[in-house]
C-alpha positions in Angstrom: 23.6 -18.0 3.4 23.7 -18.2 -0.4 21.0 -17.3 -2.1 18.8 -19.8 -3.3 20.8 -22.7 -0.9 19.2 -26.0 -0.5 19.9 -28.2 2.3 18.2 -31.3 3.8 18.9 -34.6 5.7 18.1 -37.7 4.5 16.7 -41.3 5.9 18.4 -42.9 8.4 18.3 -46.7 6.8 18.7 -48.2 3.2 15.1 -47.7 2.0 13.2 -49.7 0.0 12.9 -49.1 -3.7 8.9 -47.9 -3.3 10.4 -44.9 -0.6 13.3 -44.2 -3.2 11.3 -43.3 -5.6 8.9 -41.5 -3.5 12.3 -39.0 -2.5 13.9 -37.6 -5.1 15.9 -35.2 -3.3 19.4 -35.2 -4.7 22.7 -34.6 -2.6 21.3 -35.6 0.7 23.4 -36.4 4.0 22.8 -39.2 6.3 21.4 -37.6 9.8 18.8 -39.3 12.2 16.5 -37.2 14.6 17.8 -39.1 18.3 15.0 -40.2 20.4 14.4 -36.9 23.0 12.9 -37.4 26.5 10.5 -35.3 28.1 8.4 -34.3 24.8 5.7 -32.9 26.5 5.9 -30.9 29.0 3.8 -31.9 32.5 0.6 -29.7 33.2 0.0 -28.9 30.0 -2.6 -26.2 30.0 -5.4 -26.9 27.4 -5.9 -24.3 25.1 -9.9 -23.3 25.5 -12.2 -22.9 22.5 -15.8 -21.9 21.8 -18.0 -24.5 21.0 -17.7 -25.9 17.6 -21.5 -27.0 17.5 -22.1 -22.9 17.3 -20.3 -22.4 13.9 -22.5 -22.1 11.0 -20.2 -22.3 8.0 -21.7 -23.7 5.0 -18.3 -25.0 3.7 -18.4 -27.8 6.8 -19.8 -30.9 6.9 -21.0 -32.9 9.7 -20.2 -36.3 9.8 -21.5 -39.2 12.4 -21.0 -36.0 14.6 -17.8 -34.8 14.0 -17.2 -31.5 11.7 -15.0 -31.8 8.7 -13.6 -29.4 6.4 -13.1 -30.1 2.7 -9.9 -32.2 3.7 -10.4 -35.3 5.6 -9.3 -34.9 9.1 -12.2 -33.1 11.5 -12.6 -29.5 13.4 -13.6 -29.9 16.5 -11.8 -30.8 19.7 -10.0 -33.9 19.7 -8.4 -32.4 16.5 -7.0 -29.6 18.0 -5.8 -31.9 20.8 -4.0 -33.8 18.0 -2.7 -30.7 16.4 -1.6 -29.6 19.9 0.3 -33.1 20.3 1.5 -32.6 17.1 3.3 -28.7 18.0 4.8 -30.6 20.8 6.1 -33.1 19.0 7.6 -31.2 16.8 8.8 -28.7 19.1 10.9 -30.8 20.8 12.5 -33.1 17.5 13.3 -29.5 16.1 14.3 -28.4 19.6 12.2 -25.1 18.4 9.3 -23.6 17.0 11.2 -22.3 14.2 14.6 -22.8 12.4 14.4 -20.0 10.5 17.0 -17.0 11.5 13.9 -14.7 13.2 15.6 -14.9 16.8 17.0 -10.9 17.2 14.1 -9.5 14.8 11.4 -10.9 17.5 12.9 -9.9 20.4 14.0 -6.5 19.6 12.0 -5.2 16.6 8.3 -4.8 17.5 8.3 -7.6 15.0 4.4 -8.6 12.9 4.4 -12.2 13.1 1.1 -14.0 11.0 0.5 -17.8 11.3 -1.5 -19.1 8.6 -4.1 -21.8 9.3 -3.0 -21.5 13.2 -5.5 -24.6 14.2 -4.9 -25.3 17.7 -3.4 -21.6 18.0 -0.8 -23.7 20.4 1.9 -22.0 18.3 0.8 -18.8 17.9 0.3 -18.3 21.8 3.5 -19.8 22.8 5.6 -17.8 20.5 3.6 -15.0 21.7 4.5 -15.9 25.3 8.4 -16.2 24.7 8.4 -12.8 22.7 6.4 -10.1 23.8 7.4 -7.1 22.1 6.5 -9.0 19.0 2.8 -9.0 17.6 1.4 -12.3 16.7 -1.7 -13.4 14.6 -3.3 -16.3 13.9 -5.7 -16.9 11.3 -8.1 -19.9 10.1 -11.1 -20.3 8.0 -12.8 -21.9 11.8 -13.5 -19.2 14.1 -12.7 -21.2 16.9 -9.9 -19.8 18.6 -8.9 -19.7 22.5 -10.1 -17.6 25.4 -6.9 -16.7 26.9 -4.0 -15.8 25.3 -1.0 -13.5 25.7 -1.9 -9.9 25.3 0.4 -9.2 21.8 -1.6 -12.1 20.4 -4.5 -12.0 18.5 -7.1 -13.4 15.6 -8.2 -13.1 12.4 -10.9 -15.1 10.5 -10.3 -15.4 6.8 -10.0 -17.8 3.9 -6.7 -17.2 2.4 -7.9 -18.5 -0.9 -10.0 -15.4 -0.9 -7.2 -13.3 0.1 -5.8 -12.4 3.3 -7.7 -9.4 5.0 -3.7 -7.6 5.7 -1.8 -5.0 3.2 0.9 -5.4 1.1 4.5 -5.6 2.5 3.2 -6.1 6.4 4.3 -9.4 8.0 8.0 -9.7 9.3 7.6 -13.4 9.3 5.2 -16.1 8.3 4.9 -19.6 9.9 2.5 -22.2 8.6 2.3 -26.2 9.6 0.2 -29.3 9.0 -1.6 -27.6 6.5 -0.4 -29.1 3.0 -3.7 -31.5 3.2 -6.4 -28.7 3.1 -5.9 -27.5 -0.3 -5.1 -28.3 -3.5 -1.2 -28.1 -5.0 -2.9 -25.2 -7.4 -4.1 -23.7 -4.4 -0.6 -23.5 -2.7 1.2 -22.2 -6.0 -1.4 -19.8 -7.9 -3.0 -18.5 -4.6 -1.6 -19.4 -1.3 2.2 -18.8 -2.0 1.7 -15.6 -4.0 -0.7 -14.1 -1.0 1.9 -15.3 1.8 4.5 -13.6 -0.5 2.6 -9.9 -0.8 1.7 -9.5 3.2 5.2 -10.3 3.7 7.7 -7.5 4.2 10.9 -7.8 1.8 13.7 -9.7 3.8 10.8 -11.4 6.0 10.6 -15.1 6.2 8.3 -17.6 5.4 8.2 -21.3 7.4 6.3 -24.3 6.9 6.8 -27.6 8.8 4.6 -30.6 7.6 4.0 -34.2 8.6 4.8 -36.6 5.2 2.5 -39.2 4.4 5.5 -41.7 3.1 7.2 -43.5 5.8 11.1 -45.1 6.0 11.1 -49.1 6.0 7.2 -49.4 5.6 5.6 -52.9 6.1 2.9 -54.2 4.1 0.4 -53.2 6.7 1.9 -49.2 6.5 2.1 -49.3 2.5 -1.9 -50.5 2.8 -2.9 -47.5 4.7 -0.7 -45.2 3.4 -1.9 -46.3 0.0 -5.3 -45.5 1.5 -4.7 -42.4 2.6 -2.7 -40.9 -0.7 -6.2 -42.7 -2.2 -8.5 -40.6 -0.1 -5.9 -37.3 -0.9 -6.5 -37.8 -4.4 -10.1 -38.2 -4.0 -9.9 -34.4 -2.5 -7.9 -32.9 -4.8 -4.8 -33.3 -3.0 -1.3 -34.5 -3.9 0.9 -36.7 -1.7 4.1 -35.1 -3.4 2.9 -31.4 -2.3 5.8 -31.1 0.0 8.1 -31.3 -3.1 6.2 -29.5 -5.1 6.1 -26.6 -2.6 9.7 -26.8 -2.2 9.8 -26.5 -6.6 7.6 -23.6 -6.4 9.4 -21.5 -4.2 12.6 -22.2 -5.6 11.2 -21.1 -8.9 9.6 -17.8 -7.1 11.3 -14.8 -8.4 10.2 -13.0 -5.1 12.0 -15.9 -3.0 15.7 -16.5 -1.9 17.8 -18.3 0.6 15.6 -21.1 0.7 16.3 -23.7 3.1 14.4 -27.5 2.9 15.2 -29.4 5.7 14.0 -33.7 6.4 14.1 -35.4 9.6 13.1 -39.0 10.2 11.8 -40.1 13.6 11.4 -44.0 15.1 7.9 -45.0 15.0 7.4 -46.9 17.7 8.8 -47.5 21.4 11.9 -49.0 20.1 12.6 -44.8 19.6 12.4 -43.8 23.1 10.2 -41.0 24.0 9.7 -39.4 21.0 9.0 -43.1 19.1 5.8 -43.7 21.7 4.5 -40.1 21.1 5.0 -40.7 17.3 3.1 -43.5 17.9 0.5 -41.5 19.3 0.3 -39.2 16.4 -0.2 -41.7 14.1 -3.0 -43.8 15.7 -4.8 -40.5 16.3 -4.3 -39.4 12.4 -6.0 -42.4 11.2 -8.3 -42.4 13.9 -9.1 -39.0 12.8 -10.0 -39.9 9.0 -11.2 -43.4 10.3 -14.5 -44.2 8.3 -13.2 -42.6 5.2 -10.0 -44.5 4.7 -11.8 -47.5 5.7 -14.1 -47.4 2.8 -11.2 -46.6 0.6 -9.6 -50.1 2.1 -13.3 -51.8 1.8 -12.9 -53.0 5.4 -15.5 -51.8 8.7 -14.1 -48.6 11.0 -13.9 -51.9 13.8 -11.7 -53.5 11.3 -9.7 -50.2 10.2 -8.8 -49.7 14.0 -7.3 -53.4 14.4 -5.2 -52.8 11.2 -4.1 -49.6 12.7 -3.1 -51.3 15.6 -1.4 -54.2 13.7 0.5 -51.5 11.6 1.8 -49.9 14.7 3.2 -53.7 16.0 4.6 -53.9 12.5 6.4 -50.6 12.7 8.3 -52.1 16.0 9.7 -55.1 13.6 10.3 -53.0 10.8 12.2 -49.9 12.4 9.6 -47.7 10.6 10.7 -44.1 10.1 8.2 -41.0 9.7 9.5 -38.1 7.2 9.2 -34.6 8.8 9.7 -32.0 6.1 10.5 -28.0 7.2 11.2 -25.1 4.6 11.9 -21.8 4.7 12.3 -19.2 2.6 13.1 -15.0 2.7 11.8 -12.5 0.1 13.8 -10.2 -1.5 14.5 -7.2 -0.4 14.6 -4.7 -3.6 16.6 -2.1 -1.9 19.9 -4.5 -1.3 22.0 -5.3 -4.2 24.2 -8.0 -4.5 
C-alpha cells in the first residue's frame, strides 16, 4: 500500500444536492453494500453487565430513569443491546470485525490489542474468542463491563481525555467504533488522536468504524430528524462532519501513514433484504434512544417523535433511503524502516 493512499466507495444513487454537499469526498467509485442474509446469528448469548444503578460517577446524568453521558444516547442496558445490534450489523456488511491488515500479527504474534470506548464489549470478546494468543482490552469511562469473557480479555476503566492508564509504544493495534458522538472534534484531534497515536507501537494500526448521521435519498421526514439530531449534536459540542474531519486529521498526522477511508451505503428499509430490516432496527432504536431530547429540538411530544419515526421509516421504503457507514484506518510509522 502507498503511503498515505486514500480509498473509499461512494453512494449507490444520484443524490440530492443537500447529500452532495454534505460529501465532499473527491475521486470516489460507485459500489453498493448487497443486502446479506443471516445478520445475526441465532442464540445470541447476551453479554452480562453489573448493574448500572450501582455506578456513582458524577459526570452522568439520570434522566426519566435512564443514564446518559455528556452525549445524547444513554448507558444502561437497552444501549448496549443496541450497540450489540449495531457490531452485528456491521460485522456482517463488512463481512469482518476489521479491514485493516492485522490477520497474521493476531494469530501468530502474542499480539496487544486495545479497544477504545469498548461499550457493549461485544467486540472485544469476540475478537478475543477467534484469537487467543492475542491479548485484548477494552476500556470505557462506564465500569460496566461483562462477567464472562474469554481468558486473554480483559478491562480497563479510564477517561481517555485524561490520558490512557498504558505506556508509550505498547498496543499492536487499536480499534474504536460508534464513538465520534461522545466528544468534541477538538477532543478527537488535540487529545484523543495524539493518545491513540503514543500507546500505539510503530507499524501498529489504528481502526475506527462509525455510523453517519447523513443519509442517501433522504425524504422530508429523514432531513427533519436528521436536522434534529445534527441540532441536538451541536447543542453538545459535537460536529456532524467529525467523520471527515477525522479522516483530515490523520492524513495531516506526521506519525500516520497508509491511511485507508472506506464508505458503504446500506438499504434502509425491507426493500434491502435482511440487512435493510436490521438497518431499520438500528435506526428506530437510535432515535428511540435520544427520544425526549430530539423531540424538544423538533418542538413535538416523545408520543409524537415516535409516530414521525415511524412515518420516516415508511418514507425510507418510497424513497430508497441509504445509510452512510464510514471505516478508516491508519498505521504509524515505524522510525526504524526507511523508504
Amino acid at each position: 500500500m502507498d503511503d498515505n493512499s486514500l480509498s473509499s466507495f461512494a453512494h449507490p444513487d444520484s443524490e440530492q444536492e443537500q447529500d452532495k454537499a454534505s460529501d465532499i469526498r473527491p475521486d470516489v467509485l460507485e459500489n453498493v453494500a448487497e443486502p446479506i442474509v443471516n445478520l445475526q446469528p441465532e442464540n445470541l448469548e447476551q453479554l452480562k453487565g453489573t448493574d448500572p444503578s450501582d455506578v456513582s460517577d458524577d459526570s452522568y446524568l439520570f434522566v426519566e430513569g435512564r443514564r446518559y453521558s455528556k452525549h445524547p444516547l444513554p448507558n444502561n442496558d437497552k444501549e448496549a443491546d443496541r450497540l450489540q445490534a449495531v457490531h452485528y450489523f456491521l460485522k456482517n456488511l463488512f463481512q469482518s470485525n476489521y479491514t485493516a491488515p492485522i490477520q497474521t500479527i493476531l494469530k501468530n504474534n502474542n499480539a496487544q490489542v486495545l479497544d477504545v470506548c469498548c461499550g457493549s464489549a461485544v467486540w472485544v470478546t469476540e475478537m478475543a474468542a477467534e484469537f487467543p494468543s492475542s491479548t485484548f482490552t477494552g476500556t470505557n469511562h462506564s465500569m460496566v463491563w461483562p462477567r464472562d469473557v474469554p481468558p486473554n480479555c480483559n478491562f480497563s476503566p479510564a477517561n481517555i481525555l485524561e490520558g490512557l492508564p498504558f505506556p508509550d509504544d505498547y498496543f499492536d493495534y487499536v480499534h474504536c467504533r460508534c464513538a465520534l458522538a461522545g466528544f468534541s472534534i477538538n477532543d478527537w484531534i488535540t487529545k484523543i488522536i495524539p493518545e491513540i497515536v503514543r500507546v500505539s507501537k510503530p507499524a501498529a494500526f489504528f481502526e475506527h468504524w462509525e455510523l453517519d448521521a447523513h443519509h442517501v435519498n433522504s425524504g422530508p421526514i429523514m432531513k427533519k430528524i436528521s436536522n434534529a439530531e445534527i441540532s441536538l449534536g451541536t447543542s453538545l459540542g459535537i460536529d456532524s462532519s467529525m467523520i471527515d474531519k477525522i479522516g483530515d486529521s490523520l492524513l495531516s498526522n506526521k506519525c500516520l501513514t497508509n491511511i485507508n477511508q472506506q464508505q458503504k451505503y446500506c438499504p434502509l428499509g425491507i426493500w434491502g433484504g435482511e440487512s435493510g430490516k436490521m438497518n431499520v432496527d438500528i435506526f428506530r432504536e437510535t432515535c428511540l434512544a435520544a427520544q425526549s431530547q430530539m423531540a424538544e429540538f423538533i418542538n413535538i411530544t416523545s408520543n409524537e417523535f415516535e409516530d414521525m419515526v415511524n412515518d420516516c421509516i415508511k418514507e425510507a421504503e418510497n424513497f430508497r433511503t441509504y445509510s452512510k457507514i464510514h471505516l478508516i484506518y491508519a498505521q504509524k510509522i515505524d522510525p526504524s524502516i526507511t523508504v
